[in-house]
C-alpha positions in Angstrom: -7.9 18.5 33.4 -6.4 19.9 30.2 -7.5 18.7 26.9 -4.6 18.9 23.6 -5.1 18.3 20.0 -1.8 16.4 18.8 -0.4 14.1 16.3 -1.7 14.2 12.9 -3.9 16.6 13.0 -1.4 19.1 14.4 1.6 18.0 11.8 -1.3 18.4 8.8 -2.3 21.9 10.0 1.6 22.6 10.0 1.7 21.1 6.4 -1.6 23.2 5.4 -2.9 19.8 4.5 -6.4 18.5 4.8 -7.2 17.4 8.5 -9.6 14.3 8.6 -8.9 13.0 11.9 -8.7 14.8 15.3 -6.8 12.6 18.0 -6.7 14.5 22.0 -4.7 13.7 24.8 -5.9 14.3 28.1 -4.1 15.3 30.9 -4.7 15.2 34.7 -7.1 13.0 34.2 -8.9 10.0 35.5 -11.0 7.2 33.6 -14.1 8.1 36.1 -13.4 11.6 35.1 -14.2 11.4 31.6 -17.2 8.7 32.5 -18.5 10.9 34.6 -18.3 14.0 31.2 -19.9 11.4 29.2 -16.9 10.0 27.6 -17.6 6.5 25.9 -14.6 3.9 26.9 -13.2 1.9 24.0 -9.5 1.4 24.9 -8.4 -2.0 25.5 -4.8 -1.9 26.1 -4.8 2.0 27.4 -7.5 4.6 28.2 -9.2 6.3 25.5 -13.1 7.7 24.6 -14.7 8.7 22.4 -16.4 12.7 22.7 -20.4 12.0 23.3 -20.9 14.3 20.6 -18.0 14.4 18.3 -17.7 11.2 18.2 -13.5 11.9 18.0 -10.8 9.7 20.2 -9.5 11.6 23.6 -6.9 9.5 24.9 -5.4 10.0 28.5 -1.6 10.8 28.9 0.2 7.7 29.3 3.6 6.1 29.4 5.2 3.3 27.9 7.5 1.0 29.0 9.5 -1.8 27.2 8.9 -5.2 28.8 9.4 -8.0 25.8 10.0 -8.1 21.9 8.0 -6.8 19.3 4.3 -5.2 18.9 2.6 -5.8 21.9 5.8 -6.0 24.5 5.0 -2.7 26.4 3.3 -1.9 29.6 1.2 1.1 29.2 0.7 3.3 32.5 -1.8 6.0 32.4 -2.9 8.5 35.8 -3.3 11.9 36.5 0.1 12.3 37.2 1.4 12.1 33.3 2.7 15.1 31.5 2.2 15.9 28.5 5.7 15.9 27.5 6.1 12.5 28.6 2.9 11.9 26.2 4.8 13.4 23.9 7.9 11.8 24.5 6.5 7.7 23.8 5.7 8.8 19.7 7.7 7.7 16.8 8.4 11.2 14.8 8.8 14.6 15.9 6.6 15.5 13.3 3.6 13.6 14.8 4.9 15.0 18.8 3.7 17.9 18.9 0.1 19.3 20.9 -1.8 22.5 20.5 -3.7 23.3 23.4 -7.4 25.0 23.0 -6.2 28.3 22.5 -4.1 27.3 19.6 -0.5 27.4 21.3 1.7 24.5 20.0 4.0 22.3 22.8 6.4 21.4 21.2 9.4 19.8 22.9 11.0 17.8 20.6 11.6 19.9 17.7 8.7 18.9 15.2 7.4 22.4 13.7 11.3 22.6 13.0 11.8 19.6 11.5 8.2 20.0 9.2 9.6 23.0 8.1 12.8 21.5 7.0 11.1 18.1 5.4 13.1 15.4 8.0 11.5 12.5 9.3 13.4 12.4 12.7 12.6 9.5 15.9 12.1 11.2 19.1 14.0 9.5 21.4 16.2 6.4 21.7 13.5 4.5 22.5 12.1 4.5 18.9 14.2 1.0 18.2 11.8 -0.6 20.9 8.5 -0.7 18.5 9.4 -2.6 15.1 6.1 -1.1 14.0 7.7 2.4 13.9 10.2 1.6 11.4 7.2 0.4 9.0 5.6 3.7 10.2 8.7 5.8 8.8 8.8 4.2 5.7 5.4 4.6 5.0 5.1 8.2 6.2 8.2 8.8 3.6 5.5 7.6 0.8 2.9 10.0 2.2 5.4 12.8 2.3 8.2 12.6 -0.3 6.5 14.5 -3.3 7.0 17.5 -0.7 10.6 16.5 -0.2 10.5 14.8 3.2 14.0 12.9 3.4 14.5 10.7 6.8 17.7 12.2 9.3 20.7 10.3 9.1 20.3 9.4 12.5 17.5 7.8 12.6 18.4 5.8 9.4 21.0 4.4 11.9 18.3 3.1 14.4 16.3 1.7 11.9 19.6 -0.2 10.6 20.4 -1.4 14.0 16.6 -2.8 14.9 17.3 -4.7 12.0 20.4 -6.0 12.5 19.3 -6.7 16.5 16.3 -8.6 15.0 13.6 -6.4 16.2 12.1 -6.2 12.9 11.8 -10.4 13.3 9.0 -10.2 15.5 6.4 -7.9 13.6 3.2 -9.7 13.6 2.0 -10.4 9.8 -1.1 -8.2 10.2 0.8 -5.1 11.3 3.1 -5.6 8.1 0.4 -5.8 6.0 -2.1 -3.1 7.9 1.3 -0.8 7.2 2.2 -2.1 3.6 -1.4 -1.8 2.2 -1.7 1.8 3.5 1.8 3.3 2.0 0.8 1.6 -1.5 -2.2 4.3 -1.2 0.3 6.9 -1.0 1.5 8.9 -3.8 5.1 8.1 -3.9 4.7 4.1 -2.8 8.5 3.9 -4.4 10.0 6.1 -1.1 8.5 2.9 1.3 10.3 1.0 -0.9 13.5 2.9 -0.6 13.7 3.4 2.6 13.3 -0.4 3.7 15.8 -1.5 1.5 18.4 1.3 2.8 17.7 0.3 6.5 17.9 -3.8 5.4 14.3 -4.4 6.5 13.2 -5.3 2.9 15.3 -8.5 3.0 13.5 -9.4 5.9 9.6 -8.6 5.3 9.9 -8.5 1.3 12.6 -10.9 0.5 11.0 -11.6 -2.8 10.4 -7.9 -3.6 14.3 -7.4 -2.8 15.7 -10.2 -5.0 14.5 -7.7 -7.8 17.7 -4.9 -7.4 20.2 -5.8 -9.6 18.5 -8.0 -12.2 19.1 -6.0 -15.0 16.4 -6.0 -18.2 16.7 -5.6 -21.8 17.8 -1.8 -22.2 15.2 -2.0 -25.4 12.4 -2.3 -23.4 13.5 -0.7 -20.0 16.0 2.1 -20.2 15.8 1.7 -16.7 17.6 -1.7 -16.8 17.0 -2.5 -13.1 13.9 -4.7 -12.3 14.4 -2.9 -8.6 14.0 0.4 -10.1 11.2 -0.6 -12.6 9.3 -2.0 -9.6 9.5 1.6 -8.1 8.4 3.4 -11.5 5.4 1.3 -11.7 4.2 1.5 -7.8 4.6 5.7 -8.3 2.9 5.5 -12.0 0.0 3.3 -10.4 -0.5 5.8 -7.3 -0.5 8.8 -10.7 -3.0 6.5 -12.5 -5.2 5.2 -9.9 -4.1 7.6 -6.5 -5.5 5.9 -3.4 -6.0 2.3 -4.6 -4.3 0.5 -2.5 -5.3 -2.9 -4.5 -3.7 -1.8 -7.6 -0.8 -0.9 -5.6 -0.1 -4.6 -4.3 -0.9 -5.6 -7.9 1.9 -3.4 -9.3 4.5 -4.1 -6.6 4.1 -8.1 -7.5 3.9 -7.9 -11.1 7.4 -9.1 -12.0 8.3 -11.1 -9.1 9.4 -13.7 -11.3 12.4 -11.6 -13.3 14.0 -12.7 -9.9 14.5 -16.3 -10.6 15.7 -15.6 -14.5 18.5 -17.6 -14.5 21.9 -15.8 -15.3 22.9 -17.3 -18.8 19.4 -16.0 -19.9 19.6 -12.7 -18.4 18.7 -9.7 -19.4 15.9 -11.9 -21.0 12.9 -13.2 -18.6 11.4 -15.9 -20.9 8.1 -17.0 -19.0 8.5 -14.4 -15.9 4.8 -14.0 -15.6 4.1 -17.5 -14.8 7.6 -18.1 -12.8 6.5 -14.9 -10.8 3.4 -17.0 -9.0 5.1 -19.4 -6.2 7.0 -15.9 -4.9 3.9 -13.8 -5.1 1.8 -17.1 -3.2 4.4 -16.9 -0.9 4.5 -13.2 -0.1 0.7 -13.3 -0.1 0.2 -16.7 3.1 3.2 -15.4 5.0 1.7 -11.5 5.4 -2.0 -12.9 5.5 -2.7 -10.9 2.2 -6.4 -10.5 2.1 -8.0 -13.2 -1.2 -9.0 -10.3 -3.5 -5.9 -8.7 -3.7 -3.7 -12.3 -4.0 -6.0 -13.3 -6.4 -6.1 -10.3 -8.5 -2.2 -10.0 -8.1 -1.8 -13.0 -9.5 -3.8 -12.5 -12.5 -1.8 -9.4 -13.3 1.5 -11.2 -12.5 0.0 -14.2 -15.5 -1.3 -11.9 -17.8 0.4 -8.5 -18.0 2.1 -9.6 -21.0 -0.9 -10.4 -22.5 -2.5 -6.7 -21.7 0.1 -5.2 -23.2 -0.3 -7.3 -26.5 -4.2 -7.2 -26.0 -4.3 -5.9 -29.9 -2.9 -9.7 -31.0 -5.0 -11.6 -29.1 -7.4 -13.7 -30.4 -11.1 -12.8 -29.7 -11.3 -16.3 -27.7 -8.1 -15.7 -25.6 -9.6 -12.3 -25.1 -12.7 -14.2 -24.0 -10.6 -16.2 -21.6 -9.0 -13.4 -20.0 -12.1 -12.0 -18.5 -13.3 -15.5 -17.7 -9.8 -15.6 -15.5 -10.8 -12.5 -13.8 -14.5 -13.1 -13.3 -14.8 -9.3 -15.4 -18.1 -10.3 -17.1 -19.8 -9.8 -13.7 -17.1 -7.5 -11.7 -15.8 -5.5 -14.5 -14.5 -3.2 -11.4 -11.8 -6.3 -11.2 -11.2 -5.5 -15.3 -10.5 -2.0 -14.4 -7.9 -2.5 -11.2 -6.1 -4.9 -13.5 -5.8 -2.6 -16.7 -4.7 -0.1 -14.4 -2.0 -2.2 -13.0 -1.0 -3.6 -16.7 -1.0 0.5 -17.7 1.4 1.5 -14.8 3.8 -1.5 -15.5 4.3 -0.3 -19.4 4.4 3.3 -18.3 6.1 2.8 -15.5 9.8 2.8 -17.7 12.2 5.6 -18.2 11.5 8.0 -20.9 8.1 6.1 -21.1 6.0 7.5 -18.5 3.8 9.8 -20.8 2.8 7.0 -23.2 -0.7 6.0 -24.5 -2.1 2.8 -23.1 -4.8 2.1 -26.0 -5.1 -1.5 -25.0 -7.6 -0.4 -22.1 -10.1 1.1 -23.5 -10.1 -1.8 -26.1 -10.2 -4.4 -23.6 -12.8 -2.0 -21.7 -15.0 -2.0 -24.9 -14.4 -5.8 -26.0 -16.0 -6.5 -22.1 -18.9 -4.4 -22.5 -19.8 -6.0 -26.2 -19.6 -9.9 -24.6 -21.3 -9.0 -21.2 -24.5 -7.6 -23.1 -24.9 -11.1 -24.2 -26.8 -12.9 -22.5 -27.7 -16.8 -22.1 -31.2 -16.1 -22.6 -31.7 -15.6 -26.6 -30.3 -19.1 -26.9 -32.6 -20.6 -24.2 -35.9 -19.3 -26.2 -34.2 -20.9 -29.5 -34.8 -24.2 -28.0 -31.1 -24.6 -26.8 -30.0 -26.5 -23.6 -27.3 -27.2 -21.6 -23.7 -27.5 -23.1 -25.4 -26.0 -26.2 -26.4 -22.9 -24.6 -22.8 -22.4 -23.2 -21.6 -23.2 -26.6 -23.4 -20.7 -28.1 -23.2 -18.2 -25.9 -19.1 -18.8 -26.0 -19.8 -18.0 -30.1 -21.7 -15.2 -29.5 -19.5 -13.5 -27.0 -16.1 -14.3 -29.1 -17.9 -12.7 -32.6 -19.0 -9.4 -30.2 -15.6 -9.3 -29.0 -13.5 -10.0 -33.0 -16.6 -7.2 -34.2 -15.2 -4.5 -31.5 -11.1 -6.1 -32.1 -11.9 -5.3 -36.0 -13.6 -1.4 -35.4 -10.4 -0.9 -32.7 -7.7 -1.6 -35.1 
């Protein structure tokens, strides 16, 4: 029985990255084996245990062989008998194919130290175009890995264009989309997952809103940029530099502008009423991945009321009021602060714009603060009931929020 550390954890040591997870392989090994070391089983569809003391996942050399479409159309053989080059040999990248054994000696057969030292995302085998999931995988390892100038090989561009085109990419499951999507907008360079979809035709496919956007050019006044595509992009990378790790604010900022798709053409490069025309895409984007409620709903917000973030300074105090009665910020002002960030990204997120002030959130931040400290019950011990005390509390709140407005100014 021989025990290797592989995948991440090896790649990241490569990369003199942070290591948080330690996957094994095992080989020569049998499930009774590792009961009998104290192993605890918790592989379903293959064998892997977790260490009785480290808690971490040892998983025993296994095989993989195509048998339908899609996700789950593989048969999985595992026994003694496995090597760890055909281990090896099943995984998506080079870069994640390669072992160390205990005494630190990397295996590796397929060229992965190589290709981590020249920054190329390369499949292992032919096999790669028989998992959809590992094309979602590349593109979202090329959001991880771009700001250290990771580029994916030519040749496996290819593959990735032909799963599409053989309709591989049809039969990803929702979930596995989404699991994949919400993880590279937690990257820092969410715009490279972007990319690299589009170039391998998969965007049309899973994002076909989100795709309509190349080529719909803005007002050069207000984007230099002119593409929405491209603007899309800016904001995703500004809102990973603003807010690094939220995914949430992610979705929010790759939605925002959905609807500067259906501008009609005689109105271009203007996109009168975009915010509102941008909610039956972003509902649709949102029931056909199985987008979790929070982040729908708080895309949607931003999608409606970017605009009015931006202008937050011409407001009224009551439409001020009503904007954090849309997003329930009175009592999550957490919700306030992923939507300000998403609003900050989108008006940074322009050419020649990037370094700009966003005063507008620390007013809007303040303006919440004044009306939340007021409370229903100082009108309830004047003698006030019902409608009344919502009236007056709706008074109270709008003059706190005008007061802050004025001192902002």
């Amino acid at each position: 029985m021989r025990i290797y550390l592989v995948g991440g954890a090896v790649r990241d040591r490569l990369l003199q990255r942070p290591v948080s997870d330690h996957d094994h392989v095992v080989v020569g090994a049998t499930p009774d084996d590792m009961l009998a070391l104290g192993y605890k089983p918790v592989g379903k569809d293959f064998p892997v245990f977790l260490h009785p003391r480290t808690g971490e996942e040892y998983a025993l050399a296994r095989t993989e062989r195509k048998t339908g479409r899609g996700y789950h159309g593989f048969a999985i053989h595992a026994e003694p008998g496995v090597t760890l080059e055909q281990d090896l040999a099943r995984r998506d990248l080079t870069i994640n194919a390669i072992a160390m054994d205990e005494q630190g000696t990397l295996v590796d057969p397929f060229g992965g130290a190589r290709d981590i030292r020249d920054r190329v995302l390369r499949h292992v085998s032919p096999a790669f175009v028989e998992d959809p999931v590992r094309l979602l995988r590349v593109a979202r390892f090329a959001a991880r890995f771009a700001p250290l100038g990771f580029t994916v090989a030519g040749e496996t561009m290819e593959l990735m264009r032909q799963m599409v085109a053989d309709g591989e990419v049809d039969h990803l499951v929702p979930e596995r989309v989404w699991q994949e999507t919400r993880r590279a907008l937690g990257e820092p360079c969410p715009s490279a997952f972007l990319r690299v979809l589009r170039e391998s035709g998969a965007l049309a496919v899973l994002f076909p809103e989100v795709d309509a956007l190349y080529g719909v050019p803005q007002r050069a006044e207000f984007h230099p940029e002119v593409d929405t595509g491209v603007h899309v992009e800016m904001v995703l990378d500004m809102a990973a530099r603003i807010a690094p790790g939220n995914e949430l604010v992610g979705f929010c900022a790759l939605t925002h502008d959905l609807g500067k798709a259906l501008t009609p053409a005689d109105v271009l490069p203007r996109h009168i009423g975009h915010e509102q025309a941008g909610v039956k895409p972003l509902r649709a984007l949102a029931a056909r991945l199985r987008v979790p409620t929070e982040y729908a709903t708080l895309a949607e917000q931003v999608c409606r009321e970017h605009l009015n973030a931006h202008r937050a300074f011409e407001l009224k105090p009551a439409t001020v009021l009503r904007l954090f009665g849309a997003l329930d910020a009175l009592r999550r002002p957490e919700r306030l602060d992923v939507f300000l960030a998403a609003c900050e990204a989108d008006k940074r997120g322009r050419l020649g714009h990037e370094e700009e002030a966003y005063p507008q959130a620390d007013y809007l931040r303040a303006a919440r603060a004044a009306a939340a400290s007021i409370g229903a019950a100082a009108f309830v011990a004047q003698g006030l009931e019902g409608p009344a005390v919502g009236a007056a509390l709706e008074r109270a709140r709008t003059k706190a929020i005008a007061d802050i407005r004025g001192r902002s100014r």
